[in-house]
PDB file of N, CA, C and O in Angstrom:
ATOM      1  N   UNK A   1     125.080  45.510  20.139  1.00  0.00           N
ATOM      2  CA  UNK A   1     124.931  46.927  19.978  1.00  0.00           C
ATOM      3  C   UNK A   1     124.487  47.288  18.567  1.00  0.00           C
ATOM      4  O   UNK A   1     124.084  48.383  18.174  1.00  0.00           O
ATOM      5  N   UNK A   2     124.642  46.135  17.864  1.00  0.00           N
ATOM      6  CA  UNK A   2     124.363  46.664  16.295  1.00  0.00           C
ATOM      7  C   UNK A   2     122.801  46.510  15.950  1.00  0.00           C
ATOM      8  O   UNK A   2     122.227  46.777  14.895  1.00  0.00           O
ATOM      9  N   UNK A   3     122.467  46.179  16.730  1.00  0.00           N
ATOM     10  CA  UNK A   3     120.660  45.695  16.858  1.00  0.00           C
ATOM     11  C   UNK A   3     120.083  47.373  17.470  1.00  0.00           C
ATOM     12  O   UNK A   3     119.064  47.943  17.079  1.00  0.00           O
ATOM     13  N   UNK A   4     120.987  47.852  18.422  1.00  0.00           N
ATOM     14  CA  UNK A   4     120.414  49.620  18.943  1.00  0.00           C
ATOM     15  C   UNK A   4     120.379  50.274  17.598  1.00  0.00           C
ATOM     16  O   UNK A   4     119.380  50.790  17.098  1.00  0.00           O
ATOM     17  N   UNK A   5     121.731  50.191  16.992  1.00  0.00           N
ATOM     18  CA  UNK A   5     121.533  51.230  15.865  1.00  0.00           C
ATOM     19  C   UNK A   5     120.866  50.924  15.324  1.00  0.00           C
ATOM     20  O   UNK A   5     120.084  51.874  15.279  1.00  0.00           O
ATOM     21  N   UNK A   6     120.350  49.901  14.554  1.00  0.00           N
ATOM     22  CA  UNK A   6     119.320  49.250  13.113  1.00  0.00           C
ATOM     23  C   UNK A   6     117.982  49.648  14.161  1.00  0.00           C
ATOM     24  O   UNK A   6     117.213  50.444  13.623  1.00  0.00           O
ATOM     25  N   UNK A   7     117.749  49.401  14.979  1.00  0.00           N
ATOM     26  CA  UNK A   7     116.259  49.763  15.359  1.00  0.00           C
ATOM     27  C   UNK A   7     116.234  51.003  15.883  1.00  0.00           C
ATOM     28  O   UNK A   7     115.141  51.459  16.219  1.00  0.00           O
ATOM     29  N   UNK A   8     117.523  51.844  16.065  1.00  0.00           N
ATOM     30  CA  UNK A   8     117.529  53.735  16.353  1.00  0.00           C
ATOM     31  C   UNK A   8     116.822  54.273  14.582  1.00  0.00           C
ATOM     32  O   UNK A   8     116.030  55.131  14.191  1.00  0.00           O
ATOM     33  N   UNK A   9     117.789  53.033  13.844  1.00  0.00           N
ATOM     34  CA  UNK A   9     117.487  53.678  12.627  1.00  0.00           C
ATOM     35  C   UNK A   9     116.152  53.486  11.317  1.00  0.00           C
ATOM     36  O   UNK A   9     115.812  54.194  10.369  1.00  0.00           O
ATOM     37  N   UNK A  10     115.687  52.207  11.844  1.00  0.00           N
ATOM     38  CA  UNK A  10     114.209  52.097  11.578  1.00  0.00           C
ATOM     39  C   UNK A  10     113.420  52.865  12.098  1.00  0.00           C
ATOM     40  O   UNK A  10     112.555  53.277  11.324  1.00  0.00           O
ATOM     41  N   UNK A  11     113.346  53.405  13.613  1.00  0.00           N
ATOM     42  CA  UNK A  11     112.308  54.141  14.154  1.00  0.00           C
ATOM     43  C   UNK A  11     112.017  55.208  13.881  1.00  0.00           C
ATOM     44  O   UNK A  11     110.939  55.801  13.928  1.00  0.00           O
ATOM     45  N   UNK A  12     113.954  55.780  13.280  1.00  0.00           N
ATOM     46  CA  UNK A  12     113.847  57.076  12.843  1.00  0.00           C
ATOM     47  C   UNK A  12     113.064  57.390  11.473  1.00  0.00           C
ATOM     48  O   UNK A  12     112.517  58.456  11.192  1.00  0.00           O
ATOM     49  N   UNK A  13     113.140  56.037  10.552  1.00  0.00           N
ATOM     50  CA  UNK A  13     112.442  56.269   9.310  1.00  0.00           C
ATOM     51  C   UNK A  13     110.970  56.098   9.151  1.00  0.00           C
ATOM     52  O   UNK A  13     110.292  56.591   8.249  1.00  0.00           O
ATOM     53  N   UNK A  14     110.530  55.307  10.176  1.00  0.00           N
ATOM     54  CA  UNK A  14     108.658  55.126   9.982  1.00  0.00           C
ATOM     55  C   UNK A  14     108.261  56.136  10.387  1.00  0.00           C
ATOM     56  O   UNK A  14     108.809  56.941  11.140  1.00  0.00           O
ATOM     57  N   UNK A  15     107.101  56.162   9.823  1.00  0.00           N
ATOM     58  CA  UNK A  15     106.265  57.172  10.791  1.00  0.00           C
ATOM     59  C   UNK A  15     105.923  57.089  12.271  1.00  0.00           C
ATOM     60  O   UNK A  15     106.377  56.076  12.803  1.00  0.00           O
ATOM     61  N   UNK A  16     105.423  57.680  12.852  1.00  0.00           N
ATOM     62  CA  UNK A  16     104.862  57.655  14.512  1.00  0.00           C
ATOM     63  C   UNK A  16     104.578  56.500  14.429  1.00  0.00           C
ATOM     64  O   UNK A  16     104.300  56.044  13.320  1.00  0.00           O
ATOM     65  N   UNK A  17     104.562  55.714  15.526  1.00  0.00           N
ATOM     66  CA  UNK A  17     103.693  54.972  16.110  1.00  0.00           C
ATOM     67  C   UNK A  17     102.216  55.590  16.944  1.00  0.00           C
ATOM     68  O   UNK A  17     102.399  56.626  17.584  1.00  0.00           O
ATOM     69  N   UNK A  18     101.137  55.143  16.952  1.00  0.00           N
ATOM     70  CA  UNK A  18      99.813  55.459  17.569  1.00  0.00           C
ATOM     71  C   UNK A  18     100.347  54.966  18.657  1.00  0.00           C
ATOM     72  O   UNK A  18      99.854  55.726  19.490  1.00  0.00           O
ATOM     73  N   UNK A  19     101.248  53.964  19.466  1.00  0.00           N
ATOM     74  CA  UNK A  19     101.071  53.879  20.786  1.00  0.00           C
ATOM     75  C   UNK A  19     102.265  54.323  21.161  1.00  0.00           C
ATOM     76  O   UNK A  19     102.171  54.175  22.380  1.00  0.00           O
ATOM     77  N   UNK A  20     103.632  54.894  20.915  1.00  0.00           N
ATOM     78  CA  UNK A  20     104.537  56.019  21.098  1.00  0.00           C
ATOM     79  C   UNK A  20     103.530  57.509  21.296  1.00  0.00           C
ATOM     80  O   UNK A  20     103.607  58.317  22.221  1.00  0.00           O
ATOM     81  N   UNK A  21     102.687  57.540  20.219  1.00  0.00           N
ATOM     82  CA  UNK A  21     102.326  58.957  20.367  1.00  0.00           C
ATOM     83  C   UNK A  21     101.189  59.210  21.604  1.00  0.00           C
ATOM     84  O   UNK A  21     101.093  60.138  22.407  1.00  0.00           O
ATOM     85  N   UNK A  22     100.540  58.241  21.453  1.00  0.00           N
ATOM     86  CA  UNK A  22      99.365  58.230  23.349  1.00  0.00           C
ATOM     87  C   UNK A  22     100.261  58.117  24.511  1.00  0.00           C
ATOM     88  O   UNK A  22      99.859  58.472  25.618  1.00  0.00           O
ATOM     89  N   UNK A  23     101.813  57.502  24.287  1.00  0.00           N
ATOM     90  CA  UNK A  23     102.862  57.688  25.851  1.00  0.00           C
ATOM     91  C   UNK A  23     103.096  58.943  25.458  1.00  0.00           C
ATOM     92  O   UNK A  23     102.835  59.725  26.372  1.00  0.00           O
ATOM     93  N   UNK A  24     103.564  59.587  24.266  1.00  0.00           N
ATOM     94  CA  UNK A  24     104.408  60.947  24.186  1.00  0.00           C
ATOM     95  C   UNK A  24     105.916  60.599  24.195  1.00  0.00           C
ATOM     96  O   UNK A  24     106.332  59.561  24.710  1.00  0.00           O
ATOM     97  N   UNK A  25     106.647  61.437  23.653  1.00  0.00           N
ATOM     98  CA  UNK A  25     107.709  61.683  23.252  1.00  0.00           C
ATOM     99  C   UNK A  25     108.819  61.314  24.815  1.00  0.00           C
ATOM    100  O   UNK A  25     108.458  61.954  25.803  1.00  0.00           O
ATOM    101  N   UNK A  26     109.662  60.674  24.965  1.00  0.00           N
ATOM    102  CA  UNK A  26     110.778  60.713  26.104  1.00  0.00           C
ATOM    103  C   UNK A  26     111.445  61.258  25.735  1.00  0.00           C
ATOM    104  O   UNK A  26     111.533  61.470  24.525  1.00  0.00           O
ATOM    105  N   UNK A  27     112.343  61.811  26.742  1.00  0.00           N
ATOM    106  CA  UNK A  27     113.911  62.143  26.431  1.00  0.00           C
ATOM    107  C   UNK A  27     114.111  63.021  25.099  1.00  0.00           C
ATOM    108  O   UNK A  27     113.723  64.187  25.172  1.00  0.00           O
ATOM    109  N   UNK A  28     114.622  62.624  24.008  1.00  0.00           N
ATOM    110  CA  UNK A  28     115.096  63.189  23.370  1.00  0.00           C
ATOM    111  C   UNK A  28     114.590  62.810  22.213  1.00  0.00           C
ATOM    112  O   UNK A  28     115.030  63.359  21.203  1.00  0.00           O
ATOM    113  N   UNK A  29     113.549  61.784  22.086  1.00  0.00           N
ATOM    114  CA  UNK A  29     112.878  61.243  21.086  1.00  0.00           C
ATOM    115  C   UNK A  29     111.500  61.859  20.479  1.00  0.00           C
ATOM    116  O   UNK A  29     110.504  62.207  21.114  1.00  0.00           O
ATOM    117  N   UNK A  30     111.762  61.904  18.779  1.00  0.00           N
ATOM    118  CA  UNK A  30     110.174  62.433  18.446  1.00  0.00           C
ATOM    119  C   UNK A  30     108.981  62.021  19.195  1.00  0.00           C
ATOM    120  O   UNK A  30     109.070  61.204  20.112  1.00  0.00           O
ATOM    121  N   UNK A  31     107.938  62.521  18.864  1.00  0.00           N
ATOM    122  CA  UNK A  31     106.696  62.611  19.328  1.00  0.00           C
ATOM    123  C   UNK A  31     106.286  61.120  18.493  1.00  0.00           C
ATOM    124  O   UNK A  31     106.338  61.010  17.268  1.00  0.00           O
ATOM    125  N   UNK A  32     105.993  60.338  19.167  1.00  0.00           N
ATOM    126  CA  UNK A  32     105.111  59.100  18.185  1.00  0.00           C
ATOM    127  C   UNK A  32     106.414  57.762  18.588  1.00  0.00           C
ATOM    128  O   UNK A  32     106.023  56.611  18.394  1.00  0.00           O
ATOM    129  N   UNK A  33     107.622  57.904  19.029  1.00  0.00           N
ATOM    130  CA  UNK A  33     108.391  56.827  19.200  1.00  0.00           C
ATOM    131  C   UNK A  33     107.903  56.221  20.193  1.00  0.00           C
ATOM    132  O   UNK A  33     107.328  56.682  21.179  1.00  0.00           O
ATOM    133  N   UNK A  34     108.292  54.522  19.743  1.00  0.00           N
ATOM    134  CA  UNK A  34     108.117  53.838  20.493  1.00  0.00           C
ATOM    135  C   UNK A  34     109.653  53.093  21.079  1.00  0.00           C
ATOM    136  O   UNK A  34     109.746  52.005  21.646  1.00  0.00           O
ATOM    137  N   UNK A  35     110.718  54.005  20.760  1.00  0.00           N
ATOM    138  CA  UNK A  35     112.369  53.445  21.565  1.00  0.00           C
ATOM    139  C   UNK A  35     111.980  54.193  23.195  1.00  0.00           C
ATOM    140  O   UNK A  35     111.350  55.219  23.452  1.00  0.00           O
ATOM    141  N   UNK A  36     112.656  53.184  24.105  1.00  0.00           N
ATOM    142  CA  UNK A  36     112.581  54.054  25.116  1.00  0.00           C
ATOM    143  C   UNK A  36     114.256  54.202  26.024  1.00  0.00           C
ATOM    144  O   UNK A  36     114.805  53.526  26.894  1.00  0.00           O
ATOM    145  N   UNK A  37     114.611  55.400  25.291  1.00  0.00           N
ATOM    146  CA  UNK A  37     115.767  55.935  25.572  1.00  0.00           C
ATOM    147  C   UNK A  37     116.800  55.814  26.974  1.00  0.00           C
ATOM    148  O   UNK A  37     118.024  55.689  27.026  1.00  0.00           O
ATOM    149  N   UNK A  38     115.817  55.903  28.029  1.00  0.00           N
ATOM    150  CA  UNK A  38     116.357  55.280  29.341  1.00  0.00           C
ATOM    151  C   UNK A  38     116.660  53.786  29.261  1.00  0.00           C
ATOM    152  O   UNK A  38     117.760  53.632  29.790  1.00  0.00           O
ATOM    153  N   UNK A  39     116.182  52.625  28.840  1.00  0.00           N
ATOM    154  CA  UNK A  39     116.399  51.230  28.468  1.00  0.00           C
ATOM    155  C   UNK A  39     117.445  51.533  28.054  1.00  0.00           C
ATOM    156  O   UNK A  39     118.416  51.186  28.727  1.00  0.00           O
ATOM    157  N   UNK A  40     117.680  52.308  26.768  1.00  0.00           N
ATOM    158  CA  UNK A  40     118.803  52.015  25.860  1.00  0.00           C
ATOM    159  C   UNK A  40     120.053  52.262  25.947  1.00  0.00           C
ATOM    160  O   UNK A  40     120.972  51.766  25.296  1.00  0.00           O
ATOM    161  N   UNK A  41     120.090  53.282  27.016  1.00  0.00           N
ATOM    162  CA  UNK A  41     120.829  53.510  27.758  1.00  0.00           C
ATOM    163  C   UNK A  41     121.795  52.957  28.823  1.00  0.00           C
ATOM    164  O   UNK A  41     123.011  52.820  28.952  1.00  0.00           O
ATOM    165  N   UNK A  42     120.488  52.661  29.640  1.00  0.00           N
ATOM    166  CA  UNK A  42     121.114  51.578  30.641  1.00  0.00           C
ATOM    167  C   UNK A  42     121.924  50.211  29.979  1.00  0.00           C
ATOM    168  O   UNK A  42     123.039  49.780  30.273  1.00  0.00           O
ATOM    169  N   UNK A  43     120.990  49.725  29.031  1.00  0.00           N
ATOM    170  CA  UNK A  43     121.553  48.703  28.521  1.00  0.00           C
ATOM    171  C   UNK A  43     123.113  49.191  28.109  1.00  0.00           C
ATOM    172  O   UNK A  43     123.963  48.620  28.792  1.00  0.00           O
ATOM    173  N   UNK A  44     123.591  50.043  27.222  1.00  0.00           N
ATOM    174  CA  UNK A  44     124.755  50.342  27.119  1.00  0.00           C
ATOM    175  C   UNK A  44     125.341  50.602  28.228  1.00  0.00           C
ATOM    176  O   UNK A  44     126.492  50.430  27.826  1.00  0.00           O
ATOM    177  N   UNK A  45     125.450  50.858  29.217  1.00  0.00           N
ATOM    178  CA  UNK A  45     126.129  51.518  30.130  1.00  0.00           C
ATOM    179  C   UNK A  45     126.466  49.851  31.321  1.00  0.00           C
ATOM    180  O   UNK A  45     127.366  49.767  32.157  1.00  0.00           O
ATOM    181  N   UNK A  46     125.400  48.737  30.982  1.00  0.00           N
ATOM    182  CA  UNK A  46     125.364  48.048  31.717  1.00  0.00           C
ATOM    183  C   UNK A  46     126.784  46.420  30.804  1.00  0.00           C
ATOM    184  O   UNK A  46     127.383  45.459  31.288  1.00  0.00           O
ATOM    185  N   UNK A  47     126.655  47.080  29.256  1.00  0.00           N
ATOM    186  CA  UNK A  47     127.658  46.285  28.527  1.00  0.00           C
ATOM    187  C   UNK A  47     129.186  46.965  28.487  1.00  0.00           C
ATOM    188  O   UNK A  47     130.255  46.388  28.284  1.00  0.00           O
ATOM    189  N   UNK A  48     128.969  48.205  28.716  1.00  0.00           N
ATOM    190  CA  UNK A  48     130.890  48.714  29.129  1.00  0.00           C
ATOM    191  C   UNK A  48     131.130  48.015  30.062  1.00  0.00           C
ATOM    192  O   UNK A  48     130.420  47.655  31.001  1.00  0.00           O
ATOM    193  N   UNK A  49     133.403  47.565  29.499  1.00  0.00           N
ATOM    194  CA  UNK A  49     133.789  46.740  30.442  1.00  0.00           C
ATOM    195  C   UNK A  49     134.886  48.119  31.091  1.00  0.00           C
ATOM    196  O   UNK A  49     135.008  49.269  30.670  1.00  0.00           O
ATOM    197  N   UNK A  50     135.598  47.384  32.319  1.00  0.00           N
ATOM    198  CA  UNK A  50     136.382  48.110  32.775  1.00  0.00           C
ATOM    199  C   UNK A  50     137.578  48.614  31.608  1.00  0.00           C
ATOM    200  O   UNK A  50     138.152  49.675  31.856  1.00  0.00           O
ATOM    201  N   UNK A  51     137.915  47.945  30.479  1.00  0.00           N
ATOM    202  CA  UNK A  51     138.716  48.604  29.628  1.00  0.00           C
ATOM    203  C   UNK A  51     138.073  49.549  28.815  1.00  0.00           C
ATOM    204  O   UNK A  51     138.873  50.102  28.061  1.00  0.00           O
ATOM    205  N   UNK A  52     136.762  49.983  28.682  1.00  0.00           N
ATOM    206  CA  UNK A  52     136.207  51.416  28.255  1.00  0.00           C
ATOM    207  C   UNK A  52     135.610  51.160  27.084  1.00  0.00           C
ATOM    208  O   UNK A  52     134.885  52.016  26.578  1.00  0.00           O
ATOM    209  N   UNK A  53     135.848  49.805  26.411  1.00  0.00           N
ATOM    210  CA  UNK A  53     135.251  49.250  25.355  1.00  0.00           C
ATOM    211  C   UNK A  53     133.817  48.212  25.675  1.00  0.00           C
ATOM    212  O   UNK A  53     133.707  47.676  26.778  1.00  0.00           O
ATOM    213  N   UNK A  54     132.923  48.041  24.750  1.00  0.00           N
ATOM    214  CA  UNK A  54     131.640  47.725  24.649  1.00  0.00           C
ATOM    215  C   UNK A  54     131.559  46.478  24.432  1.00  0.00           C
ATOM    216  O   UNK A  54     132.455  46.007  23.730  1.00  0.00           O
ATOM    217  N   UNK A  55     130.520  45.570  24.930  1.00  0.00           N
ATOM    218  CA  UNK A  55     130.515  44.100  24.957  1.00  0.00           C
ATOM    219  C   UNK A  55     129.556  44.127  23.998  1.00  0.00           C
ATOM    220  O   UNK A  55     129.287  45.212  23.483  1.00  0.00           O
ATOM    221  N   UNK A  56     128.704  42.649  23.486  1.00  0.00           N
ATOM    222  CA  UNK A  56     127.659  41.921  22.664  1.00  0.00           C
ATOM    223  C   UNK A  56     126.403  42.835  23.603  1.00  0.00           C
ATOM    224  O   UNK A  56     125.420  43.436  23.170  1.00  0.00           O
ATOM    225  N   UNK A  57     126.826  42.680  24.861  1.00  0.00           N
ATOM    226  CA  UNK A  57     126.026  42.452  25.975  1.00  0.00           C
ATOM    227  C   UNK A  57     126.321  42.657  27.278  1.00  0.00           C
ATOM    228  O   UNK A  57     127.512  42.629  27.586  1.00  0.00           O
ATOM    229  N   UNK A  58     125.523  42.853  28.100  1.00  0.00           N
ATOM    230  CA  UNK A  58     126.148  43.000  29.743  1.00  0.00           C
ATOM    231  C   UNK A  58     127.094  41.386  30.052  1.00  0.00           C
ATOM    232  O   UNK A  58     126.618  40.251  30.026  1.00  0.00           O
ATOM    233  N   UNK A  59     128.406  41.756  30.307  1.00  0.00           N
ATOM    234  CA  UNK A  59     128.833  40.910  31.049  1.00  0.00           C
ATOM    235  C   UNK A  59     130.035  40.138  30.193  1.00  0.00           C
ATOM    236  O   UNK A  59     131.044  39.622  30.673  1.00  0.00           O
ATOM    237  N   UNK A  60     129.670  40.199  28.875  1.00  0.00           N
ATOM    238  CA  UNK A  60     130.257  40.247  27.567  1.00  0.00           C
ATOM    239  C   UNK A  60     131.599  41.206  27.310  1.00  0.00           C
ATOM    240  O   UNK A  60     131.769  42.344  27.749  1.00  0.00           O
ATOM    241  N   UNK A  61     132.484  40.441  26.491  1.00  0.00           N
ATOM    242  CA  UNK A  61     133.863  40.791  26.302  1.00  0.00           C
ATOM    243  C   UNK A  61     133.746  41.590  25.393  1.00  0.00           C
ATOM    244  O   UNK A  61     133.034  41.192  24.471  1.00  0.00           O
ATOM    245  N   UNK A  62     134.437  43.190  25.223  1.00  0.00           N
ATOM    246  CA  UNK A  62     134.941  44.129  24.753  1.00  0.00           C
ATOM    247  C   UNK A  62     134.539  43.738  22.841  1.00  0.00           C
ATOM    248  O   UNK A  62     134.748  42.577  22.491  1.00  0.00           O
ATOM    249  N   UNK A  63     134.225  44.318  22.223  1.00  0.00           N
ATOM    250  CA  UNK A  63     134.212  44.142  20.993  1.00  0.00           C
ATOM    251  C   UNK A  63     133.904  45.313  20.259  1.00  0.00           C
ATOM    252  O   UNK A  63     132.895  45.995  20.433  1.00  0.00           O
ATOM    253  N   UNK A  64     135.515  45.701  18.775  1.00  0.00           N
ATOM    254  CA  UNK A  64     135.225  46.302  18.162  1.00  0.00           C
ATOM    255  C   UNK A  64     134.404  47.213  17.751  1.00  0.00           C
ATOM    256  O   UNK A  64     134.444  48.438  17.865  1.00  0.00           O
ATOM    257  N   UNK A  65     133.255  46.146  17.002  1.00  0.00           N
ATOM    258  CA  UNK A  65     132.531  46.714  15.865  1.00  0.00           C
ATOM    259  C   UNK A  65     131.237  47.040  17.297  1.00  0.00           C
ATOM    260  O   UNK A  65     130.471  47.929  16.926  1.00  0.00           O
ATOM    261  N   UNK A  66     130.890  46.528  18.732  1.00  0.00           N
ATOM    262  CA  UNK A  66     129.950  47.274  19.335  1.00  0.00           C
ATOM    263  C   UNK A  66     130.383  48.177  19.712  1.00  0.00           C
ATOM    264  O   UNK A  66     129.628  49.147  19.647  1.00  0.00           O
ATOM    265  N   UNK A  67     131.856  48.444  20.340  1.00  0.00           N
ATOM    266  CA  UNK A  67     132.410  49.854  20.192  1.00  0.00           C
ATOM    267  C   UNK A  67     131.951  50.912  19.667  1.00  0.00           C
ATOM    268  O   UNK A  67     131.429  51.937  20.105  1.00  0.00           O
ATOM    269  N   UNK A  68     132.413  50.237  17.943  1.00  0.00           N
ATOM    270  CA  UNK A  68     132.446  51.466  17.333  1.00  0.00           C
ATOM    271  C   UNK A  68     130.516  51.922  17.280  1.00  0.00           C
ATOM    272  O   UNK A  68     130.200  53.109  17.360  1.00  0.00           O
ATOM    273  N   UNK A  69     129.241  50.630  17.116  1.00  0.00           N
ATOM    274  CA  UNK A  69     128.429  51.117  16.605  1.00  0.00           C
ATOM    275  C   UNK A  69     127.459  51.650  17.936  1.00  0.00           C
ATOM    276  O   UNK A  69     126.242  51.820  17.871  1.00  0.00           O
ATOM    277  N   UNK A  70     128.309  51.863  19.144  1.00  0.00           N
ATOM    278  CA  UNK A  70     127.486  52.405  20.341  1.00  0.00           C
ATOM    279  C   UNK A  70     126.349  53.585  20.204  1.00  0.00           C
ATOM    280  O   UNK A  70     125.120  53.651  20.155  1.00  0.00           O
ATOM    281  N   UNK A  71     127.794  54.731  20.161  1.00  0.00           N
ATOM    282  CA  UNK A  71     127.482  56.040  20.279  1.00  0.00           C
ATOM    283  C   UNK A  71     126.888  56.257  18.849  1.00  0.00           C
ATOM    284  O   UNK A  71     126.442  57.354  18.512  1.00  0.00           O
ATOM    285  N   UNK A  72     126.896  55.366  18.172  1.00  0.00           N
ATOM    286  CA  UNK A  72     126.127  55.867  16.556  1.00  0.00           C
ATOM    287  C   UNK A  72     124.538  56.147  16.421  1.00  0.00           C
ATOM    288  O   UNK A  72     124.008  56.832  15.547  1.00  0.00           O
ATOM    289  N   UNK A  73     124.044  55.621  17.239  1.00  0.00           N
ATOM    290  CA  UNK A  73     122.276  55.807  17.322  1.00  0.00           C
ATOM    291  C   UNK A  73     121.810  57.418  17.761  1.00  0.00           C
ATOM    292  O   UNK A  73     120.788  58.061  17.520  1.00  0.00           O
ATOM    293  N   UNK A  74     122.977  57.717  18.468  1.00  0.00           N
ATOM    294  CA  UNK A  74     122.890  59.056  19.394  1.00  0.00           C
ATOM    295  C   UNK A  74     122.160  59.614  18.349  1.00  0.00           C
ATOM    296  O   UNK A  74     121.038  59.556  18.852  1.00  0.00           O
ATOM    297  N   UNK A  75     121.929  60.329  16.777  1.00  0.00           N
ATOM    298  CA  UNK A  75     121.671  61.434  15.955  1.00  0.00           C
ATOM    299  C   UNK A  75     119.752  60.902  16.018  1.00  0.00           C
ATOM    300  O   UNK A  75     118.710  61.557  16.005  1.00  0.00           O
ATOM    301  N   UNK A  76     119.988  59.766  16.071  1.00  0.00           N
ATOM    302  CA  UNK A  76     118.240  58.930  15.546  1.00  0.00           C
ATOM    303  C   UNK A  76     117.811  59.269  16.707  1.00  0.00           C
ATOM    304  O   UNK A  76     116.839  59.956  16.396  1.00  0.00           O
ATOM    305  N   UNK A  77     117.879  59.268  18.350  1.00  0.00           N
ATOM    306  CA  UNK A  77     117.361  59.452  19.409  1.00  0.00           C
ATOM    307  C   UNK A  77     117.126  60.868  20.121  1.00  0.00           C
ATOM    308  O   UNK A  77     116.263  61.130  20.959  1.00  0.00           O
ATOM    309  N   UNK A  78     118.383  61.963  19.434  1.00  0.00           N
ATOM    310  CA  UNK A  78     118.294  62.972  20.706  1.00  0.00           C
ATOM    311  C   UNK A  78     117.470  63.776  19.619  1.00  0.00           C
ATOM    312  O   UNK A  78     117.268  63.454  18.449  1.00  0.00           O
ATOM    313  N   UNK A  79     117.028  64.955  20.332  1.00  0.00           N
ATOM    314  CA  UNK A  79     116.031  65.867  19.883  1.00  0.00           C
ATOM    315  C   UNK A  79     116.221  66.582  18.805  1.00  0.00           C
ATOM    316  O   UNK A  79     115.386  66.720  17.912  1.00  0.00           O
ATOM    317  N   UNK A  80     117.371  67.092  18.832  1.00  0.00           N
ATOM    318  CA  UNK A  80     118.784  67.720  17.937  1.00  0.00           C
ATOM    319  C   UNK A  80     118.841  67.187  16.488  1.00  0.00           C
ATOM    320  O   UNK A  80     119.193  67.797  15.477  1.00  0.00           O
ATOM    321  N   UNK A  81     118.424  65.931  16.613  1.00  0.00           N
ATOM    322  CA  UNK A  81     118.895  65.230  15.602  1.00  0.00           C
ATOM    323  C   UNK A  81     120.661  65.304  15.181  1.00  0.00           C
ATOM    324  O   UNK A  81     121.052  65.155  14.023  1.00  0.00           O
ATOM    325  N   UNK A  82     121.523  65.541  16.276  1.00  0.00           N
ATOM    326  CA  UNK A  82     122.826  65.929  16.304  1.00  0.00           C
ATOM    327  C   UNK A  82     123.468  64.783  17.183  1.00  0.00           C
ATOM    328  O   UNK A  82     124.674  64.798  17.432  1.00  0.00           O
TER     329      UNK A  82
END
């Protein structure tokens, strides 16, 4: 999970991408990104275990620090910047 945030938070600092900006903007993402927010999603949703905590990975045991750095990308992705 700590690989979502570092690349929520690179994408947020470059400029556009030319081939983000010819797909257009998804979801909740600037105009020019190349994250694609439904992936990133799923992927999280596919590494929660039944105890409510976050794996490495799908299938993967509960861990801390992906816990904590899940929901942290949320400000770099949604539209809001919130």
């Amino acid at each position: 999970m700590r690989f979502l945030f570092c690349a929520a938070a690179v994408e947020r600092l470059l400029p556009p991408s030319p081939v983000g900006a010819a797909a257009g903007a998804a979801g909740g993402l600037r105009s020019g990104s190349s994250l694609d927010v439904d992936k990133l999603v799923e992927y999280i949703v596919r590494s929660q275990n039944y105890d409510g905590g976050i794996g490495l990975g799908p299938g993967m045991e509960s861990h801390g620090g992906s816990t904590y750095c899940t929901p942290q990308p949320r400000p770099f992705y949604s539209a809001d910047g919130c």
